[in-house]
C-alpha positions in Angstrom: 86.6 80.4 106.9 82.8 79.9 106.6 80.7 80.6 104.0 78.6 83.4 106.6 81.8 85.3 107.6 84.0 87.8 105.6 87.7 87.9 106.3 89.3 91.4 106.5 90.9 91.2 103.3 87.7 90.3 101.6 85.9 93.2 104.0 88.8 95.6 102.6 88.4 94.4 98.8 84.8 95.6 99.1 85.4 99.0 100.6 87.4 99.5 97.3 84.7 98.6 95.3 82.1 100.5 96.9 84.3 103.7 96.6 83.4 104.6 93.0 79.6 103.8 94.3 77.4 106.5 94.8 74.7 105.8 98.2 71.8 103.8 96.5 69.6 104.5 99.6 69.2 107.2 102.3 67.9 106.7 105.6 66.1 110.1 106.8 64.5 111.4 110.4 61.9 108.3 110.4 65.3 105.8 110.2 64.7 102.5 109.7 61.3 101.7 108.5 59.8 98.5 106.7 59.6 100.5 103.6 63.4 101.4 103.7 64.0 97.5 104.6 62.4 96.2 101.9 64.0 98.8 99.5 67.2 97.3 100.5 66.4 93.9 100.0 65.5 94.5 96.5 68.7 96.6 96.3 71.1 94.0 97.5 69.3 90.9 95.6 70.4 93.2 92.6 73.7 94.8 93.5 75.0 92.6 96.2 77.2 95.8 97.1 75.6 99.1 98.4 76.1 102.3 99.8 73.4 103.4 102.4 73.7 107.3 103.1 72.3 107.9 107.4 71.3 110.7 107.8 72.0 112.3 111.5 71.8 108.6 113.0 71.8 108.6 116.9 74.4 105.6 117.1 75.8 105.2 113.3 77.8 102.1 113.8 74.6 101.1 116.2 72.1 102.1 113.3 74.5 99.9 110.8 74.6 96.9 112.4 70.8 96.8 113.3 70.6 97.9 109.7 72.6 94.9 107.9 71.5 92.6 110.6 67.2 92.7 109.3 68.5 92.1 105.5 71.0 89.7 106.6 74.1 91.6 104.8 77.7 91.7 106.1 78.6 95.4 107.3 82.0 96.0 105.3 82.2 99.5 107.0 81.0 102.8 108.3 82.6 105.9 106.7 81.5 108.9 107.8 77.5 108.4 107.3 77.9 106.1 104.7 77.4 102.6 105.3 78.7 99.9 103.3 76.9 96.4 102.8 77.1 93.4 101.1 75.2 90.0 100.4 75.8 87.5 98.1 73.1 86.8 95.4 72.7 83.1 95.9 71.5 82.9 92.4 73.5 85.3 90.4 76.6 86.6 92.2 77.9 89.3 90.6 81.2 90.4 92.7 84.0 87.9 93.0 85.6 88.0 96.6 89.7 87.7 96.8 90.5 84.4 98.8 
């Protein structure tokens, strides 16, 4: 397995950890602005796992990629509205993947 892909098991791990997360950031009617992008870089670079609440999206699964694609994150799932990401702090990881 590379070090840029997640395997289902670790994909699964993290949608148990994310479930006692509350959504750190919601993305309103004007969707996905640089604003909100940047937000979520500083979010990940300090969490590493987040919850990102959409908000009557178009395309959710659409609007989740696109979304974990401009911070680089992996998309560990779409529940409902919610979307949950992750990215490794290069510097300080914080969540320990199963193998």
């Amino acid at each position: 397995m590379s070090a840029g892909t997640l395997s289902g098991k670790q994909r699964r791990a993290l949608r148990g950890m994310a479930h006692s997360l509350r959504p750190t950031l919601h993305v309103g009617q004007s969707g996905l602005s640089e604003g909100l992008v940047a937000e979520l870089e500083s979010v990940l670079d300090d969490h590493e796992l987040v919850k990102i609440r959409l908000h009557s999206p178009d395309d959710k699964k659409l609007a989740a990629s696109d979304l974990a694609d401009r911070v680089g994150a992996h998309l560990c799932g779409v529940v409902g509205h919610t979307v949950i990401l992750f990215r490794r702090n290069a510097d300080a990881p914080k969540v320990v993947l199963p193998v």
